[in-house]
MIDOSE-897451 format. One line per field, with one value per residue (C-alpha): x, y, z; residue in one letter. Coordinates in pm, 1 decimal. Example, Ala and Ser with C-alpha at 12.3 -4.5 7.8 and 13.67 -1.06 7.14 Angstrom:
<pts>
px	(1230.0,1367.0)
py	(-450.0,-106.0)
pz	(780.0,714.0)
res	(A,S)
</pts>
This chain:
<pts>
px	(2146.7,2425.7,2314.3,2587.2,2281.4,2242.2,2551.4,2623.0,2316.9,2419.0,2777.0,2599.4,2410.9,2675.3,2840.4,2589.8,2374.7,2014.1,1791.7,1702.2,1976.4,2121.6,1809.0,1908.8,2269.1,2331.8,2143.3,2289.4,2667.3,2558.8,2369.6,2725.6,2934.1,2783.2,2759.0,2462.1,2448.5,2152.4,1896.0,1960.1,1676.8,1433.3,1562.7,1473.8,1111.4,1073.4,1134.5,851.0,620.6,652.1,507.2,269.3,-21.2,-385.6,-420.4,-42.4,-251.3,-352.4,-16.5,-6.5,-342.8,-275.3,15.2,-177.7,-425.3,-182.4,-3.3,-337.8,-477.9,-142.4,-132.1,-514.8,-523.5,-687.8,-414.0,-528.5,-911.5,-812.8,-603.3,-897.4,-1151.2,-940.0,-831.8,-1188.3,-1282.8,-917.4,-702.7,-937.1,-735.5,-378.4,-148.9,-408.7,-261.7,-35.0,-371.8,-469.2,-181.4,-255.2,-602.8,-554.8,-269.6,-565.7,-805.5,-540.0,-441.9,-814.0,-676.6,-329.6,-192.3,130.4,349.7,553.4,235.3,162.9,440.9,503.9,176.4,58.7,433.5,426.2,89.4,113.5,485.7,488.8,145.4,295.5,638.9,392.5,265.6,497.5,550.4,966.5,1015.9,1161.9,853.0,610.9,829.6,851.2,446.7,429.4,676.8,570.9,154.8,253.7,312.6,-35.0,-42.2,25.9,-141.4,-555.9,-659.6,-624.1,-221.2,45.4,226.1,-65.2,-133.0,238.2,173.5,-123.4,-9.0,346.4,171.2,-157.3,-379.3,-685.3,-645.6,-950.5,-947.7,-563.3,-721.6,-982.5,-722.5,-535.5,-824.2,-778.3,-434.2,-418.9,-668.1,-492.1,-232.0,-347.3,-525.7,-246.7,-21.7,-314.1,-273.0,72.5,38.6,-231.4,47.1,311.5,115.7,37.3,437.1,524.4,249.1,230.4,-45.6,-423.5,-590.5,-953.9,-1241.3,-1395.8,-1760.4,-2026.8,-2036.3,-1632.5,-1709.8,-1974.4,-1777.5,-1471.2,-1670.0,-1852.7,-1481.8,-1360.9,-1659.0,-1531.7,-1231.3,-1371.7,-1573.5,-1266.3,-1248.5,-1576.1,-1670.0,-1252.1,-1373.2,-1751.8,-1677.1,-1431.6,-1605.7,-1906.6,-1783.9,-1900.7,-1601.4,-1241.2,-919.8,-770.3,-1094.0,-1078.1,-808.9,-855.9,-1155.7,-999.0,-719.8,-1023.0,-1195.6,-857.0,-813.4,-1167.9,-1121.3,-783.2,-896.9,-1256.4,-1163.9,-1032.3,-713.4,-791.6,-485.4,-401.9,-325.4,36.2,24.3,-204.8,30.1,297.8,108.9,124.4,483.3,550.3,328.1,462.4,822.9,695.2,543.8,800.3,1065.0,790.7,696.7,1099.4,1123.7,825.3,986.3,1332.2,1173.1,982.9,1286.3,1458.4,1201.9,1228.6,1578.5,1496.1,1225.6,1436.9,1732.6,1547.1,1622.2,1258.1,1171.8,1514.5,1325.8,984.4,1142.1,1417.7,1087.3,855.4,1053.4,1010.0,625.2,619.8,851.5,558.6,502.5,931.6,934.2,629.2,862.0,1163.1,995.0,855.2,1267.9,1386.9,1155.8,1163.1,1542.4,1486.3,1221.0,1533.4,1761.1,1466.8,1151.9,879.6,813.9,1136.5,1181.9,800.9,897.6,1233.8,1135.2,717.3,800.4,999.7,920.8,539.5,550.9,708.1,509.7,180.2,300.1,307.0,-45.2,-20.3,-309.6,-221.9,-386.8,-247.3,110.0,76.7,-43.9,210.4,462.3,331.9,283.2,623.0,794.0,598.0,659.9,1074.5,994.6,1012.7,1348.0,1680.2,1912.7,1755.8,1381.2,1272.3,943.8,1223.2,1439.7,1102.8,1016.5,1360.2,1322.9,964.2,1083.9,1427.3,1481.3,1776.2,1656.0,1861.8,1660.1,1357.3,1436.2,1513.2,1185.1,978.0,1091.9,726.1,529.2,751.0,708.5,358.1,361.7,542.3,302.9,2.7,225.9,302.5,-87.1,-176.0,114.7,-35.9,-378.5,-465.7,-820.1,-856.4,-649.5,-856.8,-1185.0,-1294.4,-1165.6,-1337.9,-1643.8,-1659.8,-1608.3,-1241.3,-1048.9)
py	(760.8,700.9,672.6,909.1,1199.9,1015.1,1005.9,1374.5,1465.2,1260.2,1436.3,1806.5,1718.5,1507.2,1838.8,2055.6,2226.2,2300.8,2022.7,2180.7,2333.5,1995.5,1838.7,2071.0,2037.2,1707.8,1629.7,1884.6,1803.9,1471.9,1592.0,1797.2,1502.4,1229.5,1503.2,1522.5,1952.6,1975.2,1842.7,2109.8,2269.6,2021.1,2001.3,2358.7,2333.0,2036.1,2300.1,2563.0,2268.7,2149.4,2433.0,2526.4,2335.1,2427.4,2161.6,2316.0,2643.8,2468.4,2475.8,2864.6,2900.6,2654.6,2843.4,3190.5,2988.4,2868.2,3187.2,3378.8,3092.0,3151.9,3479.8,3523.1,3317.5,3013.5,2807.8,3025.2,2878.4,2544.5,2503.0,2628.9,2440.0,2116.5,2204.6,2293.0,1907.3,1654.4,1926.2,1756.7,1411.1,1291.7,1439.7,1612.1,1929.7,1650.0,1529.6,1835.7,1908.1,1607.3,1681.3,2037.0,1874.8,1694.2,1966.6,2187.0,1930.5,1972.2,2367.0,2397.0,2052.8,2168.4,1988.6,2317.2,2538.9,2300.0,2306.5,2662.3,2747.9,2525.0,2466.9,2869.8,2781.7,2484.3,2446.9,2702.9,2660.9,2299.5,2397.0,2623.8,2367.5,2124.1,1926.3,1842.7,2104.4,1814.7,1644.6,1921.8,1935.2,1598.0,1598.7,1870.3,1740.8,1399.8,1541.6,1801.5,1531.3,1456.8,1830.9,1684.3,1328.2,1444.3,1642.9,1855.6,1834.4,1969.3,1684.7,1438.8,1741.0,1702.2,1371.9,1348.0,1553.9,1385.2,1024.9,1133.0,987.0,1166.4,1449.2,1361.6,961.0,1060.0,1289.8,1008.3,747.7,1016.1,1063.8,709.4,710.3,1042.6,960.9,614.5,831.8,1027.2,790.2,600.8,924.4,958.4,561.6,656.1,963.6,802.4,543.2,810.6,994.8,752.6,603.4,958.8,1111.6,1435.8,1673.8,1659.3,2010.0,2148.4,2001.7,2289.7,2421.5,2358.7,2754.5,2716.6,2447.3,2636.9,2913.9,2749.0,2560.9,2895.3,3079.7,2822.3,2698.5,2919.3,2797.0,2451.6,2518.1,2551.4,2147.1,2058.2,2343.4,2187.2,1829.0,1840.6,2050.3,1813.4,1459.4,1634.5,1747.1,2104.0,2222.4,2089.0,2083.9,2391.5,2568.5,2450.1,2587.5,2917.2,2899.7,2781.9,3116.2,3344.3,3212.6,3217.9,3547.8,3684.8,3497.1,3657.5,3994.7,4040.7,3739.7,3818.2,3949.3,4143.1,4192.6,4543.1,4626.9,4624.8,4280.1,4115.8,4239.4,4057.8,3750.0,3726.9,3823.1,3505.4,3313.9,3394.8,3365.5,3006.0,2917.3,3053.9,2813.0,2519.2,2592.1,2597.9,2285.7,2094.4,2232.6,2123.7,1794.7,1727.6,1792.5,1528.9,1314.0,1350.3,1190.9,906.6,802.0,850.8,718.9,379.1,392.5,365.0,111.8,-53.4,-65.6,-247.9,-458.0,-597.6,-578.5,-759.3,-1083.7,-1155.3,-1111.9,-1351.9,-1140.6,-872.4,-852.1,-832.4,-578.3,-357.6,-389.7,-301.7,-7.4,134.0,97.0,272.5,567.9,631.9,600.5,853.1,1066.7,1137.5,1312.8,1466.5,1666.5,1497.2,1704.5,1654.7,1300.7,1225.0,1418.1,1212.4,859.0,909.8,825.9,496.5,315.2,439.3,262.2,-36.6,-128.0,-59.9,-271.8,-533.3,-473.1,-282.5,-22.5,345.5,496.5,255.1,296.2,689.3,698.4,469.3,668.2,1015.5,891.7,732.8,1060.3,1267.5,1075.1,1152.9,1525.5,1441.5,1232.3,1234.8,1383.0,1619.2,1592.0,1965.2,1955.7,1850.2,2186.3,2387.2,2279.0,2304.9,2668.8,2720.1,2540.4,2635.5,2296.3,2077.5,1827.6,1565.2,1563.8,1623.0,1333.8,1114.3,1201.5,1140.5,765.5,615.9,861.5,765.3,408.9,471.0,605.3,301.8,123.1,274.4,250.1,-96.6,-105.0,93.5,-131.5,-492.2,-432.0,-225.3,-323.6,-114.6,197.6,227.6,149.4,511.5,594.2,255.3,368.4,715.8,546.3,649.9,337.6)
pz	(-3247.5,-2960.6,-2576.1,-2497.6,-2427.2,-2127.4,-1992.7,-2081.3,-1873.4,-1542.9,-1588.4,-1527.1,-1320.0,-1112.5,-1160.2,-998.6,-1316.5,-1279.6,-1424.5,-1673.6,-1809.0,-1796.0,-1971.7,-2294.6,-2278.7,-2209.2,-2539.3,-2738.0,-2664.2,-2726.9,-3131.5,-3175.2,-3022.1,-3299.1,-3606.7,-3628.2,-3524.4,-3756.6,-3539.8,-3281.1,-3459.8,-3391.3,-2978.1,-2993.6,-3164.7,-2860.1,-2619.8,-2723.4,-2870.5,-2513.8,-2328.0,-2617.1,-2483.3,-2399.3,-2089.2,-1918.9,-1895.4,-1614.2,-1383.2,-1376.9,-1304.6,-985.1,-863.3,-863.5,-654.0,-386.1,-379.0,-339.3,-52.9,119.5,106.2,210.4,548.3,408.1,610.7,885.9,861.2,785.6,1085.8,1309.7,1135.8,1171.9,1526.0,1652.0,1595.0,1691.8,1942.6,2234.4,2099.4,2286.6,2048.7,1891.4,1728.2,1566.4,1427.0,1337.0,1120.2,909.1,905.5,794.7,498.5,365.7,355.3,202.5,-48.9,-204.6,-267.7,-355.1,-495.8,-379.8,-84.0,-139.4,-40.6,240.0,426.8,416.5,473.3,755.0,831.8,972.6,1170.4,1339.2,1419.8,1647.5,1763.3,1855.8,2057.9,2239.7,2347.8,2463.2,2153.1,2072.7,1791.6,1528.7,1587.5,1518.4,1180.3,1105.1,1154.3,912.6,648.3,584.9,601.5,319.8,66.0,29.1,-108.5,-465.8,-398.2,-358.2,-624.2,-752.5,-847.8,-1060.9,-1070.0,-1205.8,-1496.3,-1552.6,-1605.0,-1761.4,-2033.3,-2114.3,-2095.2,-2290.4,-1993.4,-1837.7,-1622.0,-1468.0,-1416.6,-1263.1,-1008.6,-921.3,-831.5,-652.8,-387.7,-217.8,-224.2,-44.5,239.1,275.4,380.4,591.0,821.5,833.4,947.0,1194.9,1323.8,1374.5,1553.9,1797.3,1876.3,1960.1,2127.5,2410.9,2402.4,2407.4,2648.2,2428.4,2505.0,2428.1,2488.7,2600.4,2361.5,2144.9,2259.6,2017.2,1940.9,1851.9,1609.6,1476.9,1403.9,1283.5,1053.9,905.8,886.5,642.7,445.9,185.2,161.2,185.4,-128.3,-345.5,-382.2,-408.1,-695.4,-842.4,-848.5,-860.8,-1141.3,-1319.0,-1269.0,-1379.3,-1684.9,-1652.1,-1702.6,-1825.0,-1586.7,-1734.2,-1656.8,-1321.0,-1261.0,-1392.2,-1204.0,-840.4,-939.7,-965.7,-656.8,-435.8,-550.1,-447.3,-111.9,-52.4,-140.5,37.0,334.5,666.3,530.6,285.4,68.1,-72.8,-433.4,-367.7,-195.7,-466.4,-703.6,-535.8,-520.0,-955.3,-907.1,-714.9,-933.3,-1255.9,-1134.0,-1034.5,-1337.3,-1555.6,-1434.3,-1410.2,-1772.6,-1871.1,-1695.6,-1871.4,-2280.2,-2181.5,-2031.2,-2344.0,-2584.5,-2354.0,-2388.0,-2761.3,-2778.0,-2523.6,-2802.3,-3085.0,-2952.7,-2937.9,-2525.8,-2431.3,-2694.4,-2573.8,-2201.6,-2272.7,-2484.0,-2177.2,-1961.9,-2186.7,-2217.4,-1845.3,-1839.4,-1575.7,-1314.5,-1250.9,-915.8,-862.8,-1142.6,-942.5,-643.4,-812.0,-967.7,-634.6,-507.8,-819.7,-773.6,-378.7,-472.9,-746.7,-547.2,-270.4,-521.3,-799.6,-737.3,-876.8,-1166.1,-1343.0,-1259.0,-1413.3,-1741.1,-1756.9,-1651.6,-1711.8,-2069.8,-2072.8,-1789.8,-1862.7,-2186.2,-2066.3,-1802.8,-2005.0,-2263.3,-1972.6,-1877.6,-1660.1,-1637.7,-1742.9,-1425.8,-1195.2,-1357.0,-1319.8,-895.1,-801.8,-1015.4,-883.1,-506.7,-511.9,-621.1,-361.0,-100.7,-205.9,-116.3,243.2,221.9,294.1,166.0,-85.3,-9.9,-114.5,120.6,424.3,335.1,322.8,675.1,816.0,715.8,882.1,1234.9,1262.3,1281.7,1156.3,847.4,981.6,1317.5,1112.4,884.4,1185.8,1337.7,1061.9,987.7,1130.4,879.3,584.4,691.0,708.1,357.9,225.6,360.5,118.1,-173.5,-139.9,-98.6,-431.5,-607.7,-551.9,-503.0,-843.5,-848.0,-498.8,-618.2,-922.4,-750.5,-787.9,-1137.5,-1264.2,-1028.6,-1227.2,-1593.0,-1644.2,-1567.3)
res	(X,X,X,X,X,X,X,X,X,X,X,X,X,X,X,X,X,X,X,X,X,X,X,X,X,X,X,X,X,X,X,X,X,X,X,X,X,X,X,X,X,X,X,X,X,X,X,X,X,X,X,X,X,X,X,X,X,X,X,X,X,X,X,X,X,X,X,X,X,X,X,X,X,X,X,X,X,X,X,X,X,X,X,X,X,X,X,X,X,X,X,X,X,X,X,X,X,X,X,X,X,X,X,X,X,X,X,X,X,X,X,X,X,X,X,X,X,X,X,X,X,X,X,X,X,X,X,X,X,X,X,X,X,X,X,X,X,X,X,X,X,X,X,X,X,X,X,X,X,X,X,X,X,X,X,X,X,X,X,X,X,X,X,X,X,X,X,X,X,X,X,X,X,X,X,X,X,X,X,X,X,X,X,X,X,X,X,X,X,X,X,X,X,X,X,X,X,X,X,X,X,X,X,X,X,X,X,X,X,X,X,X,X,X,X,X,X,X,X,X,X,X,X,X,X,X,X,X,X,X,X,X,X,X,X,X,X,X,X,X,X,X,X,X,X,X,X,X,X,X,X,X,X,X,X,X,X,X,X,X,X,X,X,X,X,X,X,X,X,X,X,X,X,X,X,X,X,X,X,X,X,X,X,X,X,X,X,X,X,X,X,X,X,X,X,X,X,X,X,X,X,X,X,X,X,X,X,X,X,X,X,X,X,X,X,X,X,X,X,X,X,X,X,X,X,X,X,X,X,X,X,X,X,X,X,X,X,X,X,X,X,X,X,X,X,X,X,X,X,X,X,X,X,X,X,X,X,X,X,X,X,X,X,X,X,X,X,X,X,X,X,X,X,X,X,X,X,X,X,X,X,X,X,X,X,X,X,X,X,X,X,X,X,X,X,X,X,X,X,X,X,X,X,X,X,X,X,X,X,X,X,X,X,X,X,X,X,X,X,X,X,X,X,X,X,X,X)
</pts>
């Protein structure tokens, strides 16, 4: 079977067609190209067989729960909670952003849901006061990727289920990872913060933290009942998140908020538009994936890979390039359901452990949300701070460096990424 799929599919979307559009065309053309018309049949049965899955159940039932959190004020609590203990810190409501980012990570798994949540609360809690508007972005942008990094994540389900690796070992090697990164976003900050001389604010009163604390308990239970839940084995990821969709819901509807019928109704509007064109992704990513295994392409890859065993460490580091490189153009999802299947099989064929293949796969691409030129999470932000994403972009250079930082970490020290996977018996 030709190669020409490939090129077909870089034409549209060279062009400008939506991925995933251009995931089912650019195959097709090719089948019709080459003759061979008759297997358009099968491309189709890829598509539904794709999103006819018990474990992707679990990526609408996510969505509802970051719509409902969103909608209910949980970014609300969060921020107070988080600012109640670090806004008496230099810089501190910088540090409190992060800080809120990583609690929120343990709720929505989204960067998306991160930055527009907390991106709506803090930014102009920030220029209030005194910090430079790009920075109070920038701050917000590069925390949000840790949204999809700490379980639990729709990316790492994405992934999980193309690559036939546990959910539940991928969310365990996704926890270091994710506080790596913030506490080095937090290292940075400090440093700014004294070169800059931003503003540190009045330390919170025992009763404040009290309160603050007792306001978002709640919320903070959503993780803890998510992963306790999972590592457990009380209940399986899909569960979870059904469960986490029904909690956020109940919190949204009897919390501070309290969302009417109409509102809750628009909140599984939102959510089903979302998962409708997350699910259409995934079928027309698996059908892709079909012809890259047929085609011989990802067989073609381990095979070039495997006969320089010795070359790991430069292949590692030429991986991480290709997929920050990747990550600037592609969202994660797509680019994990394109590339997740040959380069995953190639590099496991080198020995490289599954679960250490898959975080620095899924922490590369995440980190891409937040750059240049097409970073989605750096759009998202823009929009929230009326700020520019070029001066956003510029701004947030030490956090992505920061970020690099960790991955290079989590590439070529795999015994320390998968310390609490192998600690929980999944690695």
């Amino acid at each position: 079977m030709s190669l020409s799929f490939v090129w077909l599919f870089a034409l549209l979307i060279a062009s400008g067609a939506p991925i995933a559009f251009a995931l089912l065309a650019g195959p097709g053309l090719a089948l019709a190209i080459n003759g061979e018309g008759e297997l358009h049949s099968v491309l189709v049965a890829r598509l539904f067989n794709g999103i006819d899955s018990y474990p992707l159940m679990a990526v609408p039932f996510f969505i509802l729960a970051g719509e409902a959190m969103t909608a209910g004020g949980v970014a609300q609590s969060i921020v107070r909670l988080a600012e109640a203990f670090l806004a008496r810190l230099r810089g501190g409501l910088a540090h409190v952003n992060i800080a809120a980012s990583i609690l929120f990570a343990g709720m929505s798994g989204s960067a998306i849901a991160d930055a527009s949540a907390l991106g709506r609360v803090l930014v102009p809690a920030m220029k209030k006061a005194g910090y430079p508007g790009p920075f109070a972005a920038a701050v917000t942008s590069a925390s949000s990727v840790i949204g999809p990094v700490i379980p639990p994540s729709g990316i790492m389900i994405i992934y999980a289920y193309v690559m036939n690796v546990s959910v539940a070992g991928l969310f365990a090697a996704g926890i270091l990872p994710g506080l790596l990164m913030g506490g080095a976003m937090m290292a940075v900050t400090s440093a700014l913060a004294r070169r800059r001389g931003l503003p540190k604010h009045a330390a919170a009163t025992r009763r404040e933290k009290w309160d603050a604390t007792r306001n978002a308990a709640p919320a903070l239970l959503t993780p803890v009942i998510l992963v306790g839940g999972i590592f457990s084995g009380y209940f399986t990821p899909t569960e979870a998140a059904a469960v986490a969709a029904c909690y956020a819901l109940l919190l949204a509807v009897f919390g501070p908020i309290g969302l009417k019928r109409d509102e809750v109704a628009g909140v599984f509007a939102r959510a089903a538009a979302q998962s409708g064109v997350v699910l259409f992704l995934i079928g027309a990513s698996v059908a892709f994936s079909w012809m890259v295994t047929v085609s011989g392409l990802a067989a073609g890859l381990a095979n070039a890979l495997s006969a320089r065993p010795g070359d790991l460490l430069l292949m590692l580091f030429a991986l991480n390039v290709l997929l920050l490189m990747i990550g600037m153009f592609l969202d994660a999802g797509p680019a994990i359901l394109i590339l997740g299947p040959a380069l995953g099989t190639a590099f496991v064929e080198l020995g490289v452990d599954p679960l250490h293949f898959a975080i620095v796969m899924c922490v590369n691409l995440t980190v891409g949300l937040a750059t240049p030129p097409v970073g989605l999470v750096l759009f998202v932000t823009s929009a929230v701070s009326d700020e520019t994403p070029e001066r956003i972009a510029a701004e947030s250079a030490p956090y992505l460096a920061a970020h690099l930082g960790v991955i290079a970490f989590i590439t070529f020290a795999p015994d320390a990424a998968l310390a609490i996977p192998r600690a929980l018996g999944f690695a």
